[in-house]
MARLUM-158436 format. One record per residue (C-alpha): x, y, z. Coordinates in steps of 0.001 Angstrom, whole numbers, plus 524288, in hexadecimal, padded with zeros to 5 digits. Example, Ala and Ser with C-alpha at 12.3 -4.5 7.8 and 13.67 -1.06 7.14 Angstrom:
<sites>
8300C7EE6C81E78;835667FBDC81BE4;
</sites>
This chain:
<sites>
3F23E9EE5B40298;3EB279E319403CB;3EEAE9D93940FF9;3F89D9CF2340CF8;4043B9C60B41096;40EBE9C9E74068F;4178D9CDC14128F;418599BFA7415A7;420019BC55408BD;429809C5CD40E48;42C2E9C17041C50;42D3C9B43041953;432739B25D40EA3;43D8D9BCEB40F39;440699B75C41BF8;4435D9A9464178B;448A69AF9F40C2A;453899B750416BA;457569A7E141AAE;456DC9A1B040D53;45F009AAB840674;469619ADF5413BF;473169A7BA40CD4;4737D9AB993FF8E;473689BAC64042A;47D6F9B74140E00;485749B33C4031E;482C19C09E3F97F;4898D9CEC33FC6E;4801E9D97F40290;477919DBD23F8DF;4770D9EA963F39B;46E5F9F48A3FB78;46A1CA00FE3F501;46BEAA0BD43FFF8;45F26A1850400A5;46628A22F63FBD5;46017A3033401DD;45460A33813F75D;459A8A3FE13F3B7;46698A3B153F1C4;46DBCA3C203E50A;46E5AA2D583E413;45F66A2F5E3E231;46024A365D3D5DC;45DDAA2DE83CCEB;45A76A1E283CFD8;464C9A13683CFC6;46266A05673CDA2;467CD9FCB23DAE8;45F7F9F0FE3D6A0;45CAF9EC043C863;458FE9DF273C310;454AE9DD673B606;454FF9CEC83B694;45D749CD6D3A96E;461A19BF923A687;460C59B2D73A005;454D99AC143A136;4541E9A4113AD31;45CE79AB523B716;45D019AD733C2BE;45BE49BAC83C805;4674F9C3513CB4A;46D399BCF13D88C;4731E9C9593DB54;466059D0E63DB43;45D179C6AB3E068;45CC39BAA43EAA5;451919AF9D3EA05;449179AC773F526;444C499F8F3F4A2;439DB998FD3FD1A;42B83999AD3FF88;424299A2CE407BA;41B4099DCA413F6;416369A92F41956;40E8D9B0B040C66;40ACC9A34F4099D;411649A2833FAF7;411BC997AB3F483;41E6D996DD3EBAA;42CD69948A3EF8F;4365299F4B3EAD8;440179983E3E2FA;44EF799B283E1E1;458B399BF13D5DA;451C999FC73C81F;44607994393C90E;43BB099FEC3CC9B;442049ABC93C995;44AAC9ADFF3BC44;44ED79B7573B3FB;445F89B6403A57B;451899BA8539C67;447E59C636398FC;44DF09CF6A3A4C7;4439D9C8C83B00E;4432E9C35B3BBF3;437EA9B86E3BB59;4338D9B3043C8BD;42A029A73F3C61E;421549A1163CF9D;41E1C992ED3CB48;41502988BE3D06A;41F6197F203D1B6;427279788E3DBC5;432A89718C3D52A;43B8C96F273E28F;4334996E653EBF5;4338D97A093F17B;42B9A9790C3FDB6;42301985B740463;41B9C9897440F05;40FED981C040AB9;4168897497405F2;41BE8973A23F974;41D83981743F0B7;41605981CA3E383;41C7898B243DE98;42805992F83DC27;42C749A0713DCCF;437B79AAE53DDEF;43A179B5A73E611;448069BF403E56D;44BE09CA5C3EE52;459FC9D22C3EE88;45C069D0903FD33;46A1A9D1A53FE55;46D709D6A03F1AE;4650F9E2F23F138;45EFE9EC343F831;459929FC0D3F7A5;452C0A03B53FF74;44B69A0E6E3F799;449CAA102B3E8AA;4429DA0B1B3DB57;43F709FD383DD64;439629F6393D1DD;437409E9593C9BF;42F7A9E7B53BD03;427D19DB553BFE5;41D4F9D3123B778;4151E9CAB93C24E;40E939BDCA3C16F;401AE9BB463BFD4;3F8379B1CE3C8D7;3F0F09AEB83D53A;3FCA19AC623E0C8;406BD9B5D33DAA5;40DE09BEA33E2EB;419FF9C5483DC9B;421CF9D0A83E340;42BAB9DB183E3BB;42F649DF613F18E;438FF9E2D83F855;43D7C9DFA240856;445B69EA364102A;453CF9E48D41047;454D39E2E94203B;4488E9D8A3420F1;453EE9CF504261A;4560C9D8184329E;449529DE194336E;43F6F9D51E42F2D;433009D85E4289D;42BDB9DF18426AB;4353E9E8F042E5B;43DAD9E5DF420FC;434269EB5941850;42ECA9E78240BB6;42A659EF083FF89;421FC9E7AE3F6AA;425339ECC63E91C;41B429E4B33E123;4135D9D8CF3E677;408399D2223DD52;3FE4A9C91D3E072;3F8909C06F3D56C;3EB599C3463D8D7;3EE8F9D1483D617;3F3F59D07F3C919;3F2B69E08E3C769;3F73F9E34C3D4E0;4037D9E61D3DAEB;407BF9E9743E9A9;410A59F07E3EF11;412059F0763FEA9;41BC99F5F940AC0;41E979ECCE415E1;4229E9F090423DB;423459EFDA43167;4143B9F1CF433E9;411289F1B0426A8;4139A9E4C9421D2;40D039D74341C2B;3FD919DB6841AA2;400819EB4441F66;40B069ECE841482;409359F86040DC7;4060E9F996401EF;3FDBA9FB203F344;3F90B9F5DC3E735;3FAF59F8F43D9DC;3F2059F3453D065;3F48B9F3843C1CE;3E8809FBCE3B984;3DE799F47D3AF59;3E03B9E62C3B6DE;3EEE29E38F3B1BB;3F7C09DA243B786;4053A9DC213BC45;408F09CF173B565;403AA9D32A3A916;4129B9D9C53A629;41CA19E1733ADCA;41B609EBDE3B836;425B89F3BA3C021;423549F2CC3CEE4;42D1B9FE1E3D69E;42D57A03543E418;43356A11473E4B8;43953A10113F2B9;44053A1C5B3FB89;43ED8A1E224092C;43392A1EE140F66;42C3AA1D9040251;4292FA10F93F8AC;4217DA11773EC88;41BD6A08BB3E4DC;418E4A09073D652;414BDA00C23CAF0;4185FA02383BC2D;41C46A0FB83C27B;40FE3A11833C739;41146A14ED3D727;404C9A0E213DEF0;40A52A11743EC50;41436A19503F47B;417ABA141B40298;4203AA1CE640DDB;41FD3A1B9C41DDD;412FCA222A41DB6;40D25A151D4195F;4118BA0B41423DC;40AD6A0FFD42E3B;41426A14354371C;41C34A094D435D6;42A43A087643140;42E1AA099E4242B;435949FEFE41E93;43B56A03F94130D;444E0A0CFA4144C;44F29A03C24125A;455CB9F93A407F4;44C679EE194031A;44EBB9E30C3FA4E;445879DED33ED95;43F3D9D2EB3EC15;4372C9CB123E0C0;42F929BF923E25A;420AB9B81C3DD96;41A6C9B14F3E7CA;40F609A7303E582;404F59A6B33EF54;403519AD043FBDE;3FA4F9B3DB40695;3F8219BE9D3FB42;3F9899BB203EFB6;3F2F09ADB13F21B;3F7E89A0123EBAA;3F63599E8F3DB94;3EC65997773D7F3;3E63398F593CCA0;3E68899D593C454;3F4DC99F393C6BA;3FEAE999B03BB9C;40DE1995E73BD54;4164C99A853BB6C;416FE9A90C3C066;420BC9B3DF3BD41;423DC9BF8A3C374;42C609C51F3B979;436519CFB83BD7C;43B7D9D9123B31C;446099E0683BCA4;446999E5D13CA9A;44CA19F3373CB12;450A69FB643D776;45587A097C3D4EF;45966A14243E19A;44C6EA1AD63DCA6;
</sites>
């Protein structure tokens, strides 16, 4: 796909998220870890949900600390321009069973960034710590923003990136949007040797010049070993196994954990400009993860 910096977000910012949030998953249990079972097992018989948030609530809540931690901070390497918020200020439950992450062009504490003072404001959750799978139905129904400088994503990092690093961790890239691409999605594998601008990966572009913020659309990777697939509304655009990485090692035959955030700016998606309006959602209707 075409050449970009997305893997920067990742490095970076997962890394200073590893120090910022130490101590809060110090002070939570093991979080739980969905063992492979054997594909022709009998546990494969017929899917079971391990991960489900439908974001039920009152208006205004935060999300599910026992699902989700918040990463807070900005990110210096992709160049981004907001500061990821914590507590419910940038991502709340709606009281209509979402998850609502707005990015604002604000600043109200001062948050400071890589280039001087942040103008805006973001959120971005992950399950490190609290859960983790390796193989099976991964999937979120999603309604993106709109606008020049938006970069929303689902993804997912391999669950050792702590010992291992990346992109020896892995990463599989569920969803990503750019806002100059308002009918495109991406979906992309990182590696070892197959990482940052070599990650592999496709498009999927909607038919008759839709949008993907124009309403709702279910975004799933269908994961087992040596194989992950990638469809859209049910509609599979591409299948990935070892054949595809070049000889290189394949990074995903072990547990990963999810992750949601919108970015503002960056190396690819570029910075909003005078066409882009505030605020921006990237409204959530549930994540789901089932054995298959």
């Amino acid at each position: 796909m075409t050449v970009r910096s997305s893997w920067r977000r990742r490095a970076s910012l997962y890394a200073a998220s590893l120090a910022c949030c130490a101590a809060s998953l110090a002070a939570v249990p093991t979080g739980a870890s969905a063992a492979p079972a054997p594909m022709d097992s009998p546990a494969n018989a017929a899917a079971a949900a391990t991960f489900t948030d439908d974001f039920n609530g009152a208006a205004g809540s935060a999300v599910d600390g026992g699902k989700w931690q918040i990463e807070t901070g900005d990110n210096v390497n992709n160049h981004e321009r907001q500061y990821y918020t914590a507590g419910n200020s940038n991502a709340a439950l709606d009281g209509q069973g979402n998850l609502v992450i707005t990015a604002r062009k604000e600043n109200p504490n001062n948050y400071q960034c890589w280039y001087g003072r942040c103008e805006y404001t973001s959120a971005r959750l992950n399950t490190s710590g609290k859960f983790t799978q390796a193989y099976g139905h991964v999937e979120a129904r999603m309604k993106v923003p709109r606008g020049q400088g938006m970069w929303p994503a689902f993804w997912m990092l391999g669950d050792d990136i702590g010992s291992v690093g990346w992109p020896a961790s892995g990463e599989i890239d569920v969803m990503e949007n750019v806002g100059f691409e308002p009918g495109t999605v991406h979906g992309t594998l990182h590696g070892p040797g197959y990482s940052g601008s070599g990650g592999i990966g496709a498009a999927y572009t909607l038919p008759g010049g839709q949008a993907f913020a124009d309403g709702f659309h279910t975004f799933a990777v269908d994961w087992a070993p040596n194989s992950v697939k990638w469809s859209v509304d049910g509609n599979v655009y591409q299948t990935r196994t070892p054949a595809d990485v070049g000889g290189n090692q394949w990074a995903f035959n072990k547990p990963f954990f999810l992750i949601l955030n919108l970015a503002v700016g960056g190396y690819w998606p570029g910075d909003p400009d005078g066409s882009t309006s505030f605020p921006q959602q990237l409204v959530v209707d549930y994540v789901h993860v089932t054995t298959q």
